[in-house]
N, C-alpha and C positions, 0 to 999 in steps of 0.2 A: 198613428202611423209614423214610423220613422222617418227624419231626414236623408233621402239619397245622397251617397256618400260621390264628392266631386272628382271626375275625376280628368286627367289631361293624357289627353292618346296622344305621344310623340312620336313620329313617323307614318307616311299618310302612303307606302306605297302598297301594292298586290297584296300582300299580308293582313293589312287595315280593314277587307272587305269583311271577312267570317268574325269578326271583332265587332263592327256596326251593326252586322245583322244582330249577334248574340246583346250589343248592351240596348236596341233599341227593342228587343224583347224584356229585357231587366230594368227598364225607363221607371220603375215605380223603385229598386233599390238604389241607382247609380245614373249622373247624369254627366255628361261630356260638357267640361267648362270650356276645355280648350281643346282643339286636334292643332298642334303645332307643324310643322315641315321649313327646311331651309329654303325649299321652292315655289315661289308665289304661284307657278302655275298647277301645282297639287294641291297649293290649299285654298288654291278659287274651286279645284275638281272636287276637294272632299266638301266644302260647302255647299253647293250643287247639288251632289250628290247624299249625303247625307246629314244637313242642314245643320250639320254642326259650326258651331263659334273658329273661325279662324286664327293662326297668326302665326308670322315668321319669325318671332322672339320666344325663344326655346326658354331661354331661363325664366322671362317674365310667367311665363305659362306653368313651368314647373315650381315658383316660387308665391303664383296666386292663394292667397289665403282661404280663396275656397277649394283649394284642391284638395282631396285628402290622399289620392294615389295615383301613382304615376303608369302609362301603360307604355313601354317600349318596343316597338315594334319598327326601331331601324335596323339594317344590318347590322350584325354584330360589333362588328371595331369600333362603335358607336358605344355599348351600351355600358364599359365601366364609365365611362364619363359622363354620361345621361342619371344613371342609376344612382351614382355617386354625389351626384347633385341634388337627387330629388331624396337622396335619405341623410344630406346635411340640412336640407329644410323641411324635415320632421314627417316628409310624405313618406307612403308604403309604395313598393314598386312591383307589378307587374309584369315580367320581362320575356321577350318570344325566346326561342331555342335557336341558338346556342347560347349559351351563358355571356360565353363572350368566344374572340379569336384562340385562346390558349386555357389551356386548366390553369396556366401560373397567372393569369388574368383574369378568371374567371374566381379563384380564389379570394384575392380584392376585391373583386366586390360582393364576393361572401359575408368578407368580413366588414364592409363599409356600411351593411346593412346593421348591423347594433341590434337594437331592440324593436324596428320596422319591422314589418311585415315582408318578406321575399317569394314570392310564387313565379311560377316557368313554364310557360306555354308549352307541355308537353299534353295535349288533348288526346291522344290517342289512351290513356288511362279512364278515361271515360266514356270511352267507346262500349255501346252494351254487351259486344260479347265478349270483348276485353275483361268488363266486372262481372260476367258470368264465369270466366275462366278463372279469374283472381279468388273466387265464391267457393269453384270447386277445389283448387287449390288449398286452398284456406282448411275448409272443411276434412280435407284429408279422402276424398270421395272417388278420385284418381289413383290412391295409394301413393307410394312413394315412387319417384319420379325414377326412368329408367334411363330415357334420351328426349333429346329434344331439337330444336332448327327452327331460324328463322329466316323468310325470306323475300326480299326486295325488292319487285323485278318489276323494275320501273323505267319508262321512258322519258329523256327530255333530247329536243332536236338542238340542230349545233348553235340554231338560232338564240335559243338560252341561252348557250355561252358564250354566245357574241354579245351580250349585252355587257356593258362595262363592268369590269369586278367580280361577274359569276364564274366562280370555282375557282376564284384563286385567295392566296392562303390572305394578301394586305384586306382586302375585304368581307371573303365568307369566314378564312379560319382555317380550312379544307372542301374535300367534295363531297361524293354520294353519303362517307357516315355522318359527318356531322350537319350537313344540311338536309338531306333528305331521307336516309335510313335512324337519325337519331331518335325518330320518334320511336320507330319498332324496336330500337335497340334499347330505348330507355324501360319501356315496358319488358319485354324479355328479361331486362336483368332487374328489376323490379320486383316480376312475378317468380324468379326460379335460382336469381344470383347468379354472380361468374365468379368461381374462385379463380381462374387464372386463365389465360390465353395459351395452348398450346402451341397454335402454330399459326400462320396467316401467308397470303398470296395477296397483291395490292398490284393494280397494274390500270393506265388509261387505254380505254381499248381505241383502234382505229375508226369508232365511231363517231370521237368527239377532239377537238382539238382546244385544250383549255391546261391548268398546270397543274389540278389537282387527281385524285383518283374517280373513277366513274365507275370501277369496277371492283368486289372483296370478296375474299372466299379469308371461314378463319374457322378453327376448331379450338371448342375452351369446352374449361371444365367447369360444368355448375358448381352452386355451394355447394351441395349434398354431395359431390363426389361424379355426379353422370357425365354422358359425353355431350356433348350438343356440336352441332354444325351455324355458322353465320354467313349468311351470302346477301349482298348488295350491290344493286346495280342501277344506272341508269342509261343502258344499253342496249335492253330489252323488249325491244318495238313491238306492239305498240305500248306495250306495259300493261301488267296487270296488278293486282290488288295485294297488297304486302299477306304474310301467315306468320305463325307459330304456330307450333304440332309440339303436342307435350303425349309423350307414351308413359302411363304409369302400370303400377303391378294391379290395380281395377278395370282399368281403360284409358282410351285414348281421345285425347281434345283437340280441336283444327278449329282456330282462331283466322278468320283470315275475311280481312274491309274492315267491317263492324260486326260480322255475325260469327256465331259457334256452333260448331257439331262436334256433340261430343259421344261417345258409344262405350257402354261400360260391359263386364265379362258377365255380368250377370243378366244380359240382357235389356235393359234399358236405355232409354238414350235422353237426351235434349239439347236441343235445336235453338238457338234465339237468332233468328233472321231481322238485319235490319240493314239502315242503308247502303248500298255497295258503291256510293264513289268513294274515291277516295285521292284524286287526282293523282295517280298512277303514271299515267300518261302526259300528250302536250297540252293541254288542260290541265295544270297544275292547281287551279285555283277549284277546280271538280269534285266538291265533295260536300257533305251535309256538314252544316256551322252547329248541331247539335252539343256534338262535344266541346265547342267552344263558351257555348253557352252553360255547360255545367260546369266550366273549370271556372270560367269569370265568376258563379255564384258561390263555387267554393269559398274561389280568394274574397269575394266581399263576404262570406259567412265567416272566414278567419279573421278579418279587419274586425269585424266586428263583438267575436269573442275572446282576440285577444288570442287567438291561436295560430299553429304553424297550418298552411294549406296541403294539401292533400300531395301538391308538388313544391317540392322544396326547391330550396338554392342547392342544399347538400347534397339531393336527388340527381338537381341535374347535373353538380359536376362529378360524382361518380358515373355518371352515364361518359363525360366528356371525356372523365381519367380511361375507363373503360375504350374507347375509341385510341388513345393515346396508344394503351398497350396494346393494340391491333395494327397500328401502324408500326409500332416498334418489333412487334416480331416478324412482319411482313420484311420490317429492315435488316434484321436477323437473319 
C-alpha cells in the first residue's frame, strides 16, 4: 500500500468544510499534517471539529517536510503568496477558485508553479451530469452545436455582503462572476468554447449594497461559430440551481445542479438524476462534497503519475481571462 501523500490545508474558513468531508473519505491516500489559519480561534474550531493537527505558522506548515502539497483555500489576494511559497519548497498546490484577485496575478503564479503540480477547485466538472454532458458532447451524439445559455440564479442576502471583504475587488477580485458563477462559467467554456464576447450588461441591482456586480447578462460566440446567452445573478430569491442548455442538430441537453436531461430527434432520451443542492441560495455551503472528493482524487492521482490534473492552472485562468472580457464589453 502506498504512503498517503501529506498534505497542509492553508485557510480554515466556510470553504474548508466540503474539503474535510472529501480528504477524511481519501484518509487511505492523503493525510492532513497541518490545517494552518492566521486565527487561533478557527484553528482551535478546525481541531474540534475536524481532529486535524493545528497551527498559526503558515510557512512552518507549508515548509514541513512531510508535506507534499499544499491546499489553499483562503480568499483569493492570499493565494500568489501562499502558492508561491509552497512551490519554492518543492510542494504541489491545490488552490480554490479564483486563481487569484486579477488574470495579470493569476498568471504569476502560473508560472511560479514550474514543474509542480497546479490544480483548481473548479468541482463543478465532476458533477455527474456535467461528465454525461461532456460524454455526449464528446461523442458527437448532439450533432453539431446550434445555441446554447447558461444560467445563475442564485441568491445571497445583504448579510453576506456585510461580512468584511465580500464582493469587493481588495479581497474577492469581483462579484457574482468570479466568485460565484465561475464555476458554471468555467465548465460552459470548457465543454463548448467562447470565441469572443459579443456584447454584455453588468449592473448591482438595488438588492444588495456592496462594490462589485451581483447582476450579468452577456452574449458570445462559441468556438464553433454558435450564439449563446450568459446570465448571472445573485439577486434572485430564493435562488435556484445554476443550467446549461446545449441545442444540437440531434437534440437537446439541460444540465442543470448535478443532473442531465437530455432528448434526441430520434427519439430517445437519457436522464442522469443526482444530487440537487447546490447552495443556490442563503445556504451557501448546501450542497453534496461529492465533486470535491473526485477533483481531490484527480489531483492526488496527477501528483502521483506525474501528470497535469483534470483542472488546470491554464484552465482556470482562461475561465478568469473569459470573465475579464465580459466586464470589458459591459464597459464598452
Amino acid at each position: 500500500m502506498s504512503v498517503p501523500l501529506g498534505i497542509a490545508v492553508v485557510g480554515l474558513g466556510p470553504a474548508a468544510e466540503p474539503h474535510a468531508k472529501a480528504l477524511a473519505e481519501l484518509s487511505q491516500r492523503a493525510r492532513v499534517v497541518w490545517a494552518a489559519t492566521r486565527s487561533q480561534a478557527r484553528a482551535a474550531a478546525a481541531a474540534a471539529r475536524y481532529g486535524w493537527p493545528v497551527t498559526t505558522d503558515i510557512a512552518a506548515a507549508i515548509t514541513d517536510p512531510a508535506v507534499g502539497a499544499v491546499l489553499v483555500l483562503t480568499p483569493p489576494a492570499a493565494h500568489l503568496e501562499i502558492a508561491s511559497r509552497a512551490f519554492a519548497a518543492g510542494k504541489h498546490v491545490l488552490v480554490e477558485k479564483p486563481l487569484e484577485l486579477t488574470s495579470a496575478r493569476a498568471a504569476q503564479l502560473l508560472a511560479a508553479a514550474g514543474d509542480r503540480c497546479l490544480g483548481v477547485v473548479l468541482q463543478h466538472r465532476f458533477r455527474d451530469g456535467a461528465l454525461a454532458l461532456r460524454d455526449l458532447l464528446a461523442s458527437g451524439r448532439l450533432g453539431r452545436v446550434q445555441a446554447a445559455s447558461m444560467a445563475v440564479p442564485w441568491w445571497r442576502p445583504q448579510a453576506y455582503y456585510d461580512e468584511p471583504g465580500r464582493g469587493t475587488l481588495a479581497r474577492d477580485g469581483g462579484g457574482v462572476l468570479l466568485t460565484q458563477a465561475v464555476h458554471t462559467l468555467d465548465l460552459f467554456r470548457a465543454l463548448l468554447g467562447v470565441r469572443r464576447v459579443v456584447a454584455a450588461q453588468v449592473c448591482t441591482t438595488e438588492l444588495h449594497r456592496m462594490e462589485t456586480e451581483d447582476h450579468v447578462h452577456a452574449l458570445v460566440e462559441l468556438g464553433e461559430g454558435a450564439p449563446a446567452s450568459i446570465r448571472a445573478t445573485t439577486a434572485a430569491y430564493p435562488g435556484r440551481a445554476e443550467s446549461i442548455e446545449v441545442i444540437g442538430t440531434l437534440g437537446t441537453a439541460r444540465f442543470e445542479g448535478s443532473s442531465l436531461a437530455a432528448g434526441f430527434l430520434d427519439g430517445s432520451r437519457l436522464d442522469v438524476v443526482s444530487d440537487g443542492r447546490t447552495g443556490a441560495g442563503a445556504g451557501m455551503m448546501d450542497f453534496d462534497h461529492g465533486p470535491h472528493r473526485a477533483l481531490l482524487a484527480d489531483f492526488l492521482d496527477a501528483v502521483a503519475a506525474g501528470r497535469a490534473p483534470q483542472v488546470t492552472g491554464a484552465d482556470a485562468l482562461a475561465t478568469q481571462m473569459l470573465i475579464d472580457d465580459i466586464l470589458a464589453a459591459a464597459r464598452r
